[in-house]
C-alpha positions as CSV (number, residue, x, y, z in Angstrom):
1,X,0.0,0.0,0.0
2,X,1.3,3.3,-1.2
3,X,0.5,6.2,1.4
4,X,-0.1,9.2,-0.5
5,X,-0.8,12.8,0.2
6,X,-2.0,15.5,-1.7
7,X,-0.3,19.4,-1.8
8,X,-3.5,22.1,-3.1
9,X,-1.8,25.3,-3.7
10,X,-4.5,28.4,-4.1
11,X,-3.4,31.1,-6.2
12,X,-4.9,34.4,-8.0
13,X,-4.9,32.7,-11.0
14,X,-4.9,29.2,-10.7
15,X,-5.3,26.2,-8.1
16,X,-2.9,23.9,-8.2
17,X,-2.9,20.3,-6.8
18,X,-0.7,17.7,-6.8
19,X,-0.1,13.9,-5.3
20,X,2.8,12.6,-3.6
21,X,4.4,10.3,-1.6
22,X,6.7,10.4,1.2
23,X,9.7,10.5,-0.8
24,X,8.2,13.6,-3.1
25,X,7.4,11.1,-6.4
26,X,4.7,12.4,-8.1
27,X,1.3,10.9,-8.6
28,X,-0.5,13.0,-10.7
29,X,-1.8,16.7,-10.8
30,X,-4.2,19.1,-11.3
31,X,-4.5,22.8,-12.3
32,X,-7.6,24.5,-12.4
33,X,-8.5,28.5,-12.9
34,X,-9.3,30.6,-9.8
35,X,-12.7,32.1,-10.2
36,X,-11.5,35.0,-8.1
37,X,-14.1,37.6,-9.7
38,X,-17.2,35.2,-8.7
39,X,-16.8,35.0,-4.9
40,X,-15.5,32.7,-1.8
41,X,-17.8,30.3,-2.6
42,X,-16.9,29.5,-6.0
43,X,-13.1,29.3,-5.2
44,X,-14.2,26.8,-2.3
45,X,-15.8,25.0,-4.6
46,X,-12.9,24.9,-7.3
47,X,-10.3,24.0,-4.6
48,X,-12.8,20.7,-3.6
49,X,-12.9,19.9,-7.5
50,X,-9.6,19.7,-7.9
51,X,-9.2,17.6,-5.0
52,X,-12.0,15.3,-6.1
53,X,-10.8,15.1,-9.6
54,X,-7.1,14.1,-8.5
55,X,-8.1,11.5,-5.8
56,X,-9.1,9.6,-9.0
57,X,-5.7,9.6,-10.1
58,X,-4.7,7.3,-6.8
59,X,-3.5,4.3,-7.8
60,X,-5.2,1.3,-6.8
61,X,-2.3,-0.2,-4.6
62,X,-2.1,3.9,-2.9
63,X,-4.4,5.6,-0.2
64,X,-4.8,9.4,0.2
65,X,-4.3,10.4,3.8
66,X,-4.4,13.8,4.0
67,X,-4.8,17.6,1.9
68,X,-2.0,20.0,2.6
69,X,-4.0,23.2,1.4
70,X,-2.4,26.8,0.8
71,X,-3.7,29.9,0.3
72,X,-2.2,33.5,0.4
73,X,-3.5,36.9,2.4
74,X,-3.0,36.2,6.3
75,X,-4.0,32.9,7.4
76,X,-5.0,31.6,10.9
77,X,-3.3,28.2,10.4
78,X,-4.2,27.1,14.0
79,X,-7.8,27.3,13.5
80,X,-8.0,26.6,9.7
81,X,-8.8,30.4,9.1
82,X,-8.5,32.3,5.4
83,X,-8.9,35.8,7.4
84,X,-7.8,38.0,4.4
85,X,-7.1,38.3,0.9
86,X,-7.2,41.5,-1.1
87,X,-7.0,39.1,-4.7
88,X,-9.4,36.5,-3.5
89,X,-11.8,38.5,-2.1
90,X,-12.3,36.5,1.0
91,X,-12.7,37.4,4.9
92,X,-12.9,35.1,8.1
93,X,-13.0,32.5,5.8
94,X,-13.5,28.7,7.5
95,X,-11.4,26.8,4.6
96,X,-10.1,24.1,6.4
97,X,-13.8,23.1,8.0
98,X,-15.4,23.7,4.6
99,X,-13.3,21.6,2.6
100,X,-11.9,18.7,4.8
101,X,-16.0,18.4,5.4
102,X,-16.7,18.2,1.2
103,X,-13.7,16.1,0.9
104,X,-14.0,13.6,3.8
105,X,-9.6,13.8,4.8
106,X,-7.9,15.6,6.9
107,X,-6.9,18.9,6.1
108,X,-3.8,21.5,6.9
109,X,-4.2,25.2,6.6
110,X,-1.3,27.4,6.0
111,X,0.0,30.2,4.0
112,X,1.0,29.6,0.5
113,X,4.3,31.0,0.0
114,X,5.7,30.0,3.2
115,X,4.6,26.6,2.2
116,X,6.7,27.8,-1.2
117,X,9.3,28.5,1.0
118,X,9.7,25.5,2.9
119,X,9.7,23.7,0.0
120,X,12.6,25.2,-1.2
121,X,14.5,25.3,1.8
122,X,13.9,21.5,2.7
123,X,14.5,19.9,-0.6
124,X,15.0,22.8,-3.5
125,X,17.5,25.8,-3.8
126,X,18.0,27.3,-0.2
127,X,18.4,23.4,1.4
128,X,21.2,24.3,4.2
129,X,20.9,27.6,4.5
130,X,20.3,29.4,7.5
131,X,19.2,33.2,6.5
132,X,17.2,32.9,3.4
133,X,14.3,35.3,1.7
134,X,12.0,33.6,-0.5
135,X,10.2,35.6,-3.0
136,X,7.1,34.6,-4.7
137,X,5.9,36.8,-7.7
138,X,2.5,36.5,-9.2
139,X,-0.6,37.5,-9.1
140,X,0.6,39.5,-6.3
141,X,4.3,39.4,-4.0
142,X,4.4,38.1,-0.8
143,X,7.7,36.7,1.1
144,X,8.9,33.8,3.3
145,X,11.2,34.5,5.6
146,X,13.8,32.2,7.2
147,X,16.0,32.8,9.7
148,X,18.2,30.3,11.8
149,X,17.2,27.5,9.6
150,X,13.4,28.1,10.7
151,X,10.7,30.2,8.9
152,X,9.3,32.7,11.1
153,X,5.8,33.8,10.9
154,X,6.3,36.8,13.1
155,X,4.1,38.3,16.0
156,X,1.4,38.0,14.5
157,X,1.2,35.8,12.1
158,X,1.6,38.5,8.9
159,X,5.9,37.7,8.3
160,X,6.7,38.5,5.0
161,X,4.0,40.9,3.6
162,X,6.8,42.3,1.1
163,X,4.2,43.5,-1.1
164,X,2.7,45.8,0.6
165,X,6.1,47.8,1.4
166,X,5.6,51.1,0.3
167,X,8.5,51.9,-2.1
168,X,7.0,54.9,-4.0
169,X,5.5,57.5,-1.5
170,X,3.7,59.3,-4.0
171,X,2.7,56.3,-6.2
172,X,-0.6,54.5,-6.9
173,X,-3.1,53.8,-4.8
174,X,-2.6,49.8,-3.6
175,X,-5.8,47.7,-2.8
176,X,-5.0,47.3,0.9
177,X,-5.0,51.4,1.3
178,X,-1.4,52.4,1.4
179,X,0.2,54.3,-1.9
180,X,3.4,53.0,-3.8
181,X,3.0,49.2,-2.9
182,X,5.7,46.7,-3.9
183,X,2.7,45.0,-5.2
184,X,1.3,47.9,-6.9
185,X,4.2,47.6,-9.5
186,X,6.0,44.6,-9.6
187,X,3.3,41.8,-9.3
188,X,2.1,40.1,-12.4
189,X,-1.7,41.8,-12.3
190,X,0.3,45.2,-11.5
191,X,2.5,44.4,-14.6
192,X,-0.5,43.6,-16.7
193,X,-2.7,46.1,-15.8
194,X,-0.4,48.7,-15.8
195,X,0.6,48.0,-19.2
196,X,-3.2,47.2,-20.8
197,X,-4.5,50.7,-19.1
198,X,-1.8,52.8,-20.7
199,X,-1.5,51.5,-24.1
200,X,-5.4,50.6,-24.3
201,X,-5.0,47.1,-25.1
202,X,-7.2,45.0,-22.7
203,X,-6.1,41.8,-21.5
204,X,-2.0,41.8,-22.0
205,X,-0.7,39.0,-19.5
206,X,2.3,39.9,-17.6
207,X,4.3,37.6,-19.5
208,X,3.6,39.2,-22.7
209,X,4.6,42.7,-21.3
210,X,7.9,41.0,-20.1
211,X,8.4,39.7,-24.0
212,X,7.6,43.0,-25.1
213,X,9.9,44.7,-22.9
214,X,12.5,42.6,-24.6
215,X,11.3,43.2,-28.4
216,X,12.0,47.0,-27.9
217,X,8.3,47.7,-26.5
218,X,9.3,51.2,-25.3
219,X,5.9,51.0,-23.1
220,X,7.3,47.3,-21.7
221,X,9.8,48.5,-20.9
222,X,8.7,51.3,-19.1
223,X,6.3,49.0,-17.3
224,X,8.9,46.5,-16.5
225,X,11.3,48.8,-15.1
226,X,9.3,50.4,-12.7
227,X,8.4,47.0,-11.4
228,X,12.3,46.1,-11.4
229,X,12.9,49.4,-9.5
230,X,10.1,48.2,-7.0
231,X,10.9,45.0,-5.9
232,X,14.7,46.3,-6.2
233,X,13.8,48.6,-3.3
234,X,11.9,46.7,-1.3
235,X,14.8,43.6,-1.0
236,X,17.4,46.7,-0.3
237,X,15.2,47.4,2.7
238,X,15.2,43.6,3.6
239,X,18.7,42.9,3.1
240,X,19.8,45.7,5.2
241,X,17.4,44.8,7.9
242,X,17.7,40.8,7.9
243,X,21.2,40.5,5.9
244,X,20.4,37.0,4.2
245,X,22.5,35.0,2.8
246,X,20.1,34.2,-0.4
247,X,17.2,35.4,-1.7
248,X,15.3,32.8,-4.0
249,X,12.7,34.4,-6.7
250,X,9.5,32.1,-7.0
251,X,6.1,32.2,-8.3
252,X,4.4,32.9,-11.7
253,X,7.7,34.3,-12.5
254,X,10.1,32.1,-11.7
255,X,10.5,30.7,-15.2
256,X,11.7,34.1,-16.3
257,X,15.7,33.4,-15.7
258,X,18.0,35.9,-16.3
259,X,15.5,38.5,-17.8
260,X,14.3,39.4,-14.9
261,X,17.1,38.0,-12.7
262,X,20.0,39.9,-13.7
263,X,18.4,43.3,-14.2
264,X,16.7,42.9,-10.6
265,X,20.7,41.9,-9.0
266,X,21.8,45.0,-10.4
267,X,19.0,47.1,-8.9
268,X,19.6,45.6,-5.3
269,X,22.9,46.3,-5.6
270,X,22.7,50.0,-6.5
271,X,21.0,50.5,-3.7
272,X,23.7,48.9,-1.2
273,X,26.1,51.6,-1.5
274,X,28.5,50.3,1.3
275,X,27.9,46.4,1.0
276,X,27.6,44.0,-1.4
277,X,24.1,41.8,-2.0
278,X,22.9,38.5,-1.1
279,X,23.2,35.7,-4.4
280,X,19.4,36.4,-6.1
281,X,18.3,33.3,-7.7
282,X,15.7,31.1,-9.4
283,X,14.8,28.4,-6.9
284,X,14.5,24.8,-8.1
285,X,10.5,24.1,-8.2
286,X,9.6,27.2,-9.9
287,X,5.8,27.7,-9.9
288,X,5.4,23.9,-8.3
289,X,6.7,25.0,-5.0
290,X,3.3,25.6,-3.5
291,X,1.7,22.7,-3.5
292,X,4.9,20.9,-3.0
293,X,5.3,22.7,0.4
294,X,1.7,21.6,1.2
295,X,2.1,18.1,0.5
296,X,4.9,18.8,3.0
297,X,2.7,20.1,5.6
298,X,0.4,17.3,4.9
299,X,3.1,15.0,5.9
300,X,4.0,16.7,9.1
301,X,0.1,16.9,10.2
302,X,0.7,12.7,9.1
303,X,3.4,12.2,11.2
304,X,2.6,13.7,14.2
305,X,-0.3,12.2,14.4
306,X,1.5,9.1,14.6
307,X,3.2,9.6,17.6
């Protein structure tokens, strides 16, 4: 028998799900779009789809034990709470409750990018390392920090919030109420809709700006360099607070490479007169890290059950 578990990773733009066993072999997966514009419900309902249409994939000599399931905002992981997320749309939300009750398993709530992280720092690009940022860019930015060889959650809960770091005082207005978000310039609906509202074509995916940007696009570029300038000035701020050793980009943009890499190194370290910068780097599970980092959680919540 063939103990499996599966990692749900819930983002802007698409849930993502995948099985796996103990040793991180894959199973099978799922991707599904996020219907972020129709409500909590119908994202509820998407994330219990996937699950139900990849339990089918379990092979007949394997078992499902548990859902590792992550979402982004600020999450209540103790009590299985979604309590906020400005791209989702969703408040106080119940998540664990509601889907370990649809899908009839046990179920682990925590935040998606420091379920990114740890996926990276336990088997991907940062394994060994003791003072590590990792980055997630996509629909919107958010941050995992670890320190000591631990991620850290903070007081509260809310370590890592790198998006909403105010890096332009006078800039756009941000969804969470603050002007000149990270966020606001550098995330991939930032990117796109920055872009589509200027040159008055509708519907330009952030990747398509970024391949723009390197056909000459003169608008592109614009676009993309203010979002290089952003997230440039937001990791000088980390770095000289946190020093780390390695900073891993992730997310939607992690198959980028160099394009965004390189130009984004430079930027850090212009703004580190005195010192030089931490290595900036792809990390090794690109946009696969989330729901690998669940299915990590899911095997934690396994085993220490056991004992």
């Amino acid at each position: 028998m063939t103990d499996l578990v599966m990692g749900v990773d819930v983002g802007g733009t698409t849930v993502k799900a995948a099985l796996l066993d103990s040793d991180g072999r894959e199973y099978g997966r799922c991707e599904q779009p996020t219907p972020r514009h129709v409500g909590p419900e119908a994202i509820v309902a998407t994330i219990v789809d996937t699950v139900v249409e990849l339990r089918n994939h379990v092979p007949e000599a394997g078992r499902l034990r548990a859902v590792g399931l992550v979402v982004p905002g600020v999450v209540d992981a103790q009590h299985g709470i979604a309590v906020y997320a400005t791209n989702l749309g969703w408040q106080d939300l119940p998540i664990r409750q509601m889907v370990a009750e649809a899908v009839g398993l046990p179920v682990i709530l925590d935040h998606d990018v420091r379920a990114a992280g740890l996926a990276e720092l336990e088997l991907g690009a940062g394994r060994g390392m003791r003072e590590m940022l990792f980055v997630a860019l996509g629909t919107g930015i958010a941050a995992a920090v670890i320190t000591r060889g631990q991620l850290s959650i903070g007081a509260t809960g809310m370590a890592g919030e790198l998006g909403h770091l105010p890096v332009f005082p006078d800039g756009e207005w941000c969804a969470c109420g603050q002007r000149g978000c990270t966020e606001t310039y550098a995330s991939g609906a930032a990117i796109s809709r920055r872009y589509s509202a200027i040159s008055g074509i509708s519907g330009v995916p952030a990747s398509d700006v970024m391949s723009r940007a390197s056909a000459g696009d003169d608008l592109a570029q614009r676009i993309f360099s203010d979002a290089v300038t952003a997230l440039g000035r937001a990791l000088v701020n980390y770095v000289l607070i946190m020093d780390p050793e390695l900073i891993i980009i992730g997310g939607g943009f992690a198959d980028s490479g160099a394009a965004l890499l390189d130009p984004l190194a430079r930027e850090v370290q212009g703004g580190l007169a005195w010192r030089s910068a931490p290595t900036i780097s792809g990390g090794r599970f690109g946009a696969d890290a989330g729901r690998r980092g669940a299915a990590l959680l899911a095997w934690r919540m396994q085993n220490e059950a056991a004992l």
